[in-house]
C-alpha positions in Angstrom: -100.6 20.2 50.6 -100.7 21.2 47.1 -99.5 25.0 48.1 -96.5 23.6 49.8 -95.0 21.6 47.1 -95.4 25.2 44.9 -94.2 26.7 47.2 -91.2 24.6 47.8 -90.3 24.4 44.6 -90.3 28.2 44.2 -87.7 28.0 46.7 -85.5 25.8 44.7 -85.7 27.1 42.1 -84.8 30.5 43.5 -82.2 29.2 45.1 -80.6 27.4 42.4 -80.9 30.4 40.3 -78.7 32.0 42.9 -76.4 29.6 43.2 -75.5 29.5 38.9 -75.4 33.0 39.2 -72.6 33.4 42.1 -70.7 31.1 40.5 -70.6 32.8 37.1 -67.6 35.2 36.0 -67.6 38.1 34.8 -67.3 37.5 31.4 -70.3 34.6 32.1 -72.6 37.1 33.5 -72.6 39.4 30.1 -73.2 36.4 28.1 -75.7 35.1 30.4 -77.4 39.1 29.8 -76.9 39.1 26.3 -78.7 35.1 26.3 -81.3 36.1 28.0 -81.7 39.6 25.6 -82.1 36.8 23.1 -84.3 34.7 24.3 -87.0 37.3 25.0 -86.3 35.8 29.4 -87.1 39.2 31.2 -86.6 38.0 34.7 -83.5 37.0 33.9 -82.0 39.6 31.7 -82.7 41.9 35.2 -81.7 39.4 37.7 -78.4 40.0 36.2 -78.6 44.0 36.3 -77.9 46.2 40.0 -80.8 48.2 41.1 -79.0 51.3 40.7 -77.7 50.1 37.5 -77.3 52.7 35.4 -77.1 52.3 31.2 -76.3 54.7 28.3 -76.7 54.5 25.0 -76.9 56.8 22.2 -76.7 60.1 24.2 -79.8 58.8 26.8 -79.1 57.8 30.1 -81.5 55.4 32.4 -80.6 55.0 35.8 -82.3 52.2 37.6 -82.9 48.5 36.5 -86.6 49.5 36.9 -86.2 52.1 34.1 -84.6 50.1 31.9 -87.5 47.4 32.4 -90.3 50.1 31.5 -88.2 51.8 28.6 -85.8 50.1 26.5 -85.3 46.8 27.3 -88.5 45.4 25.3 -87.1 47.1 22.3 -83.7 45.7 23.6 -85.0 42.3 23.3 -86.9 42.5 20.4 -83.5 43.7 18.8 -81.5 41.0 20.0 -83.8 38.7 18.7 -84.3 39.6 15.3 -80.1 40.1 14.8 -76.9 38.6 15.0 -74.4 39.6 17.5 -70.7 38.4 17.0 -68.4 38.9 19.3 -64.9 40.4 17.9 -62.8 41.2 20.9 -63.6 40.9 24.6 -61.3 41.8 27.6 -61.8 42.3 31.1 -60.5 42.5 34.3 -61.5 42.0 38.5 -60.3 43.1 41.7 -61.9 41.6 44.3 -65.4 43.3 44.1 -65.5 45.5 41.0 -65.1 44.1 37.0 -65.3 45.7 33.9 -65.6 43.8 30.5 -64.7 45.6 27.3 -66.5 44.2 24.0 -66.6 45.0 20.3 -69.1 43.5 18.4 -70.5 43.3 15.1 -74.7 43.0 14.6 -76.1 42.5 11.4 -79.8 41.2 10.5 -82.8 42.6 9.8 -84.9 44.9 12.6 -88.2 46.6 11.4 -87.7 46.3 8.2 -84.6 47.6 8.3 -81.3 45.8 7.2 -78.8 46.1 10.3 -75.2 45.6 9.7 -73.0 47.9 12.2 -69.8 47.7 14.4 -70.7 48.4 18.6 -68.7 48.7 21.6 -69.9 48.0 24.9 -68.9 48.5 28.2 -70.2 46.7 31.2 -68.6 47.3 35.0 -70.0 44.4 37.8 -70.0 44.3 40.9 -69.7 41.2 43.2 -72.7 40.7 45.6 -73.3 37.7 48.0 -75.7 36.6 44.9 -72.9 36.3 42.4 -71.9 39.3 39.9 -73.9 42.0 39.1 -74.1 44.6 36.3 -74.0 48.1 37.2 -73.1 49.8 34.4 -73.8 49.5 30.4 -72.7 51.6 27.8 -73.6 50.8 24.5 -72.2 52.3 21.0 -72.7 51.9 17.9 -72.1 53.0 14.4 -72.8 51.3 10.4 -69.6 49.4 8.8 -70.1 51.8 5.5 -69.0 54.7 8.2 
C-alpha cells in the first residue's frame, strides 16, 4: 500500500510541475532558469531546457541539455550562487510557438576567490511545447565594467 501512495504522489507532483510550467511566460521561464541556477535545483534548471538545446558562451558551444548537465552547468550553479545578478534591461517577444528574450545584466560578487563585477548579455529563444515553454537556445556574454 505504502508503494502506491509514493507512487501517487510522484504523479502529482509531476504533474503539477507541468502544469506551473505551461502556464509560465516567457519572460517567467528565464527567471524560473536563472532561480533554479541559484538555488543549486538541477532537475529543474533542465526541466526548463529543450533536449536539443543548444548554449554558447565564451566561444564554446554545447549542444544538448545532456551536455550542459555533464559540463558547465555545475560550474553554472556554483556561479550563480556565489554572485549577484541584476537585471538592467529585458525585452522579448512571441509568436505563437517561438520567443526570444533579450537581457543585459550586471553580476558582481565574489567566485573563487575572485572579485566578480562585469556587464553580460544574454539571449534566450523558447519554444512552446504541450508542457509549457521551453529553452532552446542560450547565449551568454560577458565582459568587466573597467572595459
Amino acid at each position: 500500500m505504502s508503494i502506491l501512495l509514493v507512487i501517487l504522489a510522484l504523479v502529482v507532483t509531476v504533474s503539477g510541475t507541468s502544469a506551473q510550467v505551461a502556464q509560465q511566460t516567457p519572460q517567467e521561464t528565464v527567471a524560473a532558469f536563472h532561480q533554479a541556477l541559484v538555488d543549486g535545483e538541477k532537475a529543474q534548471a533542465l526541466a526548463l531546457l529543450a533536449s536539443d538545446i543548444v548554449i554558447f558562451e565564451s566561444g564554446g558551444a554545447e549542444l544538448s541539455r545532456q551536455e550542459y548537465a555533464s559540463h558547465h552547468l555545475p560550474a553554472d550553479m556554483a556561479f550563480s550562487a556565489a554572485t549577484q545578478r541584476k537585471v538592467i534591461d529585458q525585452q522579448g517577444q512571441e509568436s505563437e510557438d517561438i520567443a526570444w528574450q533579450l537581457t543585459r545584466f550586471e553580476t558582481t560578487g565574489v567566485y573563487k576567490e575572485r572579485q566578480i563585477n562585469s556587464h553580460g548579455v544574454e539571449t534566450m529563444l523558447l519554444r512552446r511545447t504541450q508542457d509549457g515553454w521551453l529553452i532552446m537556445h542560450i547565449h551568454w556574454s560577458s565582459r568587466s565594467k573597467a572595459d
